[in-house]
N, C-alpha and C positions, 0 to 999 in steps of 0.2 A: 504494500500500500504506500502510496506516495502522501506525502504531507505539506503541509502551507511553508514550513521554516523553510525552504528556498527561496520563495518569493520575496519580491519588492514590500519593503513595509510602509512605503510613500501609495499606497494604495486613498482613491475618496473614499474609501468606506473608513478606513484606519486615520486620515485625516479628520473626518466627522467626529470619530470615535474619539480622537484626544481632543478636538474642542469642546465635545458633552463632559469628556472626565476633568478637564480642568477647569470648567466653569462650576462641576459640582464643588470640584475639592473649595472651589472664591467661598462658595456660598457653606460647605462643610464647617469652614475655619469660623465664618461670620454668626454663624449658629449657636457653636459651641463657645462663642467669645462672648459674644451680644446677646444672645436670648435669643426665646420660644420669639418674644416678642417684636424682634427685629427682623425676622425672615417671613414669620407667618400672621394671617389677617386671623389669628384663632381668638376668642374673649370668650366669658364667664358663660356664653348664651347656645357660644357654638366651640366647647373645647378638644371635638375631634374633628379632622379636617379631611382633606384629600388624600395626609400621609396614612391615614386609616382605613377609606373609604378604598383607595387604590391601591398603595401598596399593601397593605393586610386584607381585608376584605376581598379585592379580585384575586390577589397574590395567592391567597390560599385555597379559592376555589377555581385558578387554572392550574393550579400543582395536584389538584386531584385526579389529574392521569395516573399517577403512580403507583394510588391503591386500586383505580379500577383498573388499569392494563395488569399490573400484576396479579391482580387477585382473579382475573379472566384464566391468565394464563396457569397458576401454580395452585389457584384453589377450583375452581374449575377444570383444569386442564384444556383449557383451550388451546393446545401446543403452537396450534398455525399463526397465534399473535406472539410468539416467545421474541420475535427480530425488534419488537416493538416495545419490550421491556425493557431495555437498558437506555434510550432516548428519552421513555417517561420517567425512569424513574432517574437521572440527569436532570430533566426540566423539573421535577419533584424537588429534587432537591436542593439545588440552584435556585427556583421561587421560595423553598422555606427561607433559608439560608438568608436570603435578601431582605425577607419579613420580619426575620430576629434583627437584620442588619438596618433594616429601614424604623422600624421600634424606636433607635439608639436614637433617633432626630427628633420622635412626639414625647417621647418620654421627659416630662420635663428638668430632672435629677437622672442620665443616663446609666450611672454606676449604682444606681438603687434597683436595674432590671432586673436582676437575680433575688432584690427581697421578697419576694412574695412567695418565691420557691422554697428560699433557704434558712432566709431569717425570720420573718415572720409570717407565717403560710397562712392563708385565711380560706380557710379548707368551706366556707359555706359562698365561696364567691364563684358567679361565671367567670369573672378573668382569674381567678386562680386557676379553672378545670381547663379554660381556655390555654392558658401560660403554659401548665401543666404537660398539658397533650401535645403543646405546639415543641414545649423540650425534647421532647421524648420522641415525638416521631421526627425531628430534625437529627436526631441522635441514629434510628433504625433506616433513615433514609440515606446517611453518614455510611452507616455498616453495609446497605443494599448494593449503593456506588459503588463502594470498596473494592471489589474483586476488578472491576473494569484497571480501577488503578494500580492494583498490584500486577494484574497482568501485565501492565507497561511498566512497570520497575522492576519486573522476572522474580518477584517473591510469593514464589510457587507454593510452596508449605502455609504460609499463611492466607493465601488465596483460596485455598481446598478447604481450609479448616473454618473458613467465614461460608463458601457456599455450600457446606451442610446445613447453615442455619436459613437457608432460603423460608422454607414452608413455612416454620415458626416464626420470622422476622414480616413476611407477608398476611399471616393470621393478626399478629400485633400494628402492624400498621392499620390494617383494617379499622380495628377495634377501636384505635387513636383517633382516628380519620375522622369516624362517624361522629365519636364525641366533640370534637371540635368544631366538623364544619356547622352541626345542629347547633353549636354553644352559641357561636358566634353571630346566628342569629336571633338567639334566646336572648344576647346580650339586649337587644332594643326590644324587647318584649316588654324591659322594665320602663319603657318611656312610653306610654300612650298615649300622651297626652302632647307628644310631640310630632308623632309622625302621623302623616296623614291616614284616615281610616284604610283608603282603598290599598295601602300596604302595609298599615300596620295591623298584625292577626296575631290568635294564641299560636296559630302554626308556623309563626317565623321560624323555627327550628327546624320542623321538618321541610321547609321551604327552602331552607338555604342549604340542607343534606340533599335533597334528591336533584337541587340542581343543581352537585355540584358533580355526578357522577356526567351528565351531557356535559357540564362546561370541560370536566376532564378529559373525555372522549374527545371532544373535540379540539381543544386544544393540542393530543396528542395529532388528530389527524391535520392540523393548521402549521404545529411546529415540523412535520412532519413534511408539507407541502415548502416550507422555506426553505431546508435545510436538501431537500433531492437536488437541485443545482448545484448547488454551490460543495456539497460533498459527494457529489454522485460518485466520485473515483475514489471515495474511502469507501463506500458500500458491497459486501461481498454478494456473491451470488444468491446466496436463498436471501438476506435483504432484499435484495431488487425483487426476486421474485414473488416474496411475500406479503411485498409493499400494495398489490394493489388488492389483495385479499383482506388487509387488516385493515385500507378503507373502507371496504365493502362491509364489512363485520361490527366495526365502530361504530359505523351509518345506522344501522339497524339498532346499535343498540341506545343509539343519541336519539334514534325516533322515541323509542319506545319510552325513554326516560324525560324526553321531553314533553309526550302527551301525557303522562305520568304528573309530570308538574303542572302542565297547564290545567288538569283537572283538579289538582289542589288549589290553586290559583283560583281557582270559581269557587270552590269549597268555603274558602277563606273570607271573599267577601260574603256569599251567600248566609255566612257563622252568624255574621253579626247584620246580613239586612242591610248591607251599602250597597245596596244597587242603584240607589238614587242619585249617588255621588258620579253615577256615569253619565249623566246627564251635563256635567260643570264640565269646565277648564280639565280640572286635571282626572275628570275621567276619562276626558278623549285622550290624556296620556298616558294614564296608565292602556289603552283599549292598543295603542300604541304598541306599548312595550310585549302586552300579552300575544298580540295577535300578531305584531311583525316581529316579535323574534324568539317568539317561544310556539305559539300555535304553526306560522308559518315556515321556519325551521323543521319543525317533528316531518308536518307534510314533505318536505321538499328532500328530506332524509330517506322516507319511503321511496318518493318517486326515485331517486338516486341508484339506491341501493336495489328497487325489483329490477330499472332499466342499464344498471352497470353503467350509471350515468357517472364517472368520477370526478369529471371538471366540476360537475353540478354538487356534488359533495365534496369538493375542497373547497366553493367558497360558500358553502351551507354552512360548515365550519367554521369558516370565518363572521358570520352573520350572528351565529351560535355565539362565539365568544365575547362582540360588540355586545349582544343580548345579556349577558352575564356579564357584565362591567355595568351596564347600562341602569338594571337591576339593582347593583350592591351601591350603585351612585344614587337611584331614586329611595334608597329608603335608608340611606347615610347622608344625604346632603340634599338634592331637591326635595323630596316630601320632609324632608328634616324641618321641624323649627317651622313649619309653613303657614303659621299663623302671625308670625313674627312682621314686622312693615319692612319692605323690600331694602330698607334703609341699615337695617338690622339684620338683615340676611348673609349666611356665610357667601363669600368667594375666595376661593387661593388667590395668594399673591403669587406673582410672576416667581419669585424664589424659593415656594413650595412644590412650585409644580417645575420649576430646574430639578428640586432634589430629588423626586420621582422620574424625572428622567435620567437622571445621573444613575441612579439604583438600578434600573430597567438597564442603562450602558453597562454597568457594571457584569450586569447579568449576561447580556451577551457575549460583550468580553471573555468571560469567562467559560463560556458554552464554547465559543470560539476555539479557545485552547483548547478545551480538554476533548473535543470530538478530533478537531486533527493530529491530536497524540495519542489519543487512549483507543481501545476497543469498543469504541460503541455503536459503530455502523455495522462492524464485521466481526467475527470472530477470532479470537486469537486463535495461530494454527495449532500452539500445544495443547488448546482445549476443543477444540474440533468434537462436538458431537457432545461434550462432555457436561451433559446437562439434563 
């Protein structure tokens, strides 16, 4: 397999790449010098922002590829997705990674992140179960990656001895998974009085767990679609050839998980009787968000996948994941506070939304290296089958 480090590093991409990462680090330094209060428009009314809504919130449910492709593949047995498990669970763990990393900028006392865990746990809290989970499967998503990297540093003995713990390490991410991505919408369960009826419901929890398996799904088959160019010549032969099976497969199951939510989604307002609310403003927004990127989506995933339509399923995908950002923004920040006067209303500043991109550069960056060094398109030849 051939790799990038011969290449010119005066590449636009790599030029882009250091103007994102040195403008983060302007605004990194200006953060941790000057305060919450000099980069971000955050106050007493609206004190989580974009770095929450975006980076933790979507972060963690497009990292949800990891426990649905693995646990397809190694609890199920779905074998013919196995080429697809080591790029989820990479993007897995590369989005937690970034979400414990992007934490360190809302946190207002950065080196207090670890009390909640360690020094004084507050065991009846959602962000404790939340913290809690999110350590922990950062920790099993750590040990899942691990073999890819050992196979690039040739320490064969400890590579063997981590993938015995495949089944067990995939059972416990699951477990983790489930609790957090549900927690994390349990967290605004405790504000009713804030977000707007048509998205705030007792089923935020299970709202924000079952979309996170399509937003997973998808994201695998979107990271999936950017990455076939530009690393095709690292890709072995059953990759290529698997590649358009584990679209086809995804598809099907983004449908199923999508009409899956959208019927809760009716559920939810139907719970409480806001059907009247779709009559206003922001019912034709939310009618929006259901219908064009969840109801619309499940459809266009069927027709995809009966007609082996795959163009049509890469950018359903893509739709898919817009729908799930789109989502975790309407009911963190626009239905947020929506009684508040427009005057009062959160918006990021320009220097919050630098630091979410700088995170997001970081992220690729990083994805960057370690697909053109490591084994995650192809197989190493000393483990050839060996799975």
């Amino acid at each position: 397999m051939t790799t990038e480090t011969n290449k010119s590093l005066m590449t636009p991409a790599n030029i882009i790449t250091g103007i994102f990462l040195a403008i983060g680090l302007v605004i990194t330094v200006l953060r941790f010098t000057k305060g919450l209060g000099y980069v971000t428009n955050l106050d007493q009314n609206n004190p989580w922002g974009v770095w929450i809504s975006f980076d933790l919130l979507c972060g963690v449910a497009l990292a949800a590829g990891g426990y649905t492709t693995s646990s397809a593949c190694y609890i199920f047995g779905m074998k013919k997705y196995h080429s697809a498990v080591r790029p989820a669970i990479l993007t897995a763990f590369l989005g937690y990674a970034l979400v414990v990393f992007a934490l360190h900028y809302d946190v207002g006392r950065p080196y207090r992140l670890v009390y909640p865990l360690f020094v004084s746990p507050g065991t009846t809290s959602l962000l404790f179960e939340v913290g809690l989970c999110v350590f922990l499967y950062v920790t099993v998503l750590a040990i899942e990656f691990s073999p890819a990297m050992f196979e690039w540093l040739g320490m064969k003995n400890l590579r063997n001895k981590i993938h015995k713990l495949t089944l067990a390490l995939t059972v416990f991410g699951v477990v983790l998974s489930t609790l957090h991505q549900s927690s994390l919408g349990a967290l605004y369960i405790a504000a009713p009085s804030k977000i707007h009826p048509l998205w705030y419901s007792p089923y935020l929890a299970v709202l924000f767990f079952i979309s996170s398996i399509p937003a997973g799904l998808s994201m695998v088959i979107f990271e999936g679609t950017l990455a076939h160019k530009p690393w095709h010549h690292m890709m072995d032969k059953t990759h290529l050839d698997e590649h358009e099976g584990v679209i086809l497969g995804f598809a099907r199951g983004a449908s199923i998980a999508l009409a899956a939510y959208f019927c809760v989604k009716i559920v939810a307002v139907g719970y409480d009787n806001n059907w009247h609310y779709l009559a206003t403003g922001w019912g034709a927004w939310w009618l929006v968000e259901v219908l064009g990127f969840v109801a619309l989506p499940s459809l266009l995933y069927a027709i995809g996948s009966r007609e082996k339509n795959i163009k049509l399923i890469k950018w359903t995908a893509a739709l898919t994941v817009f729908g799930i950002i789109l989502n975790r923004f309407n009911v963190s920040i626009v239905a947020f506070n929506y009684t508040l006067p427009s005057s009062q209303r959160y918006f990021p500043s320009l220097m919050e939304i630098g630091v979410s991109i700088f995170v997001v550069t970081v992220g690729v960056t990083a994805y960057r290296f370690i697909v053109s060094r490591m084994p995650i398109f192809f197989e190493h030849p000393d483990y050839k089958d060996a799975h």
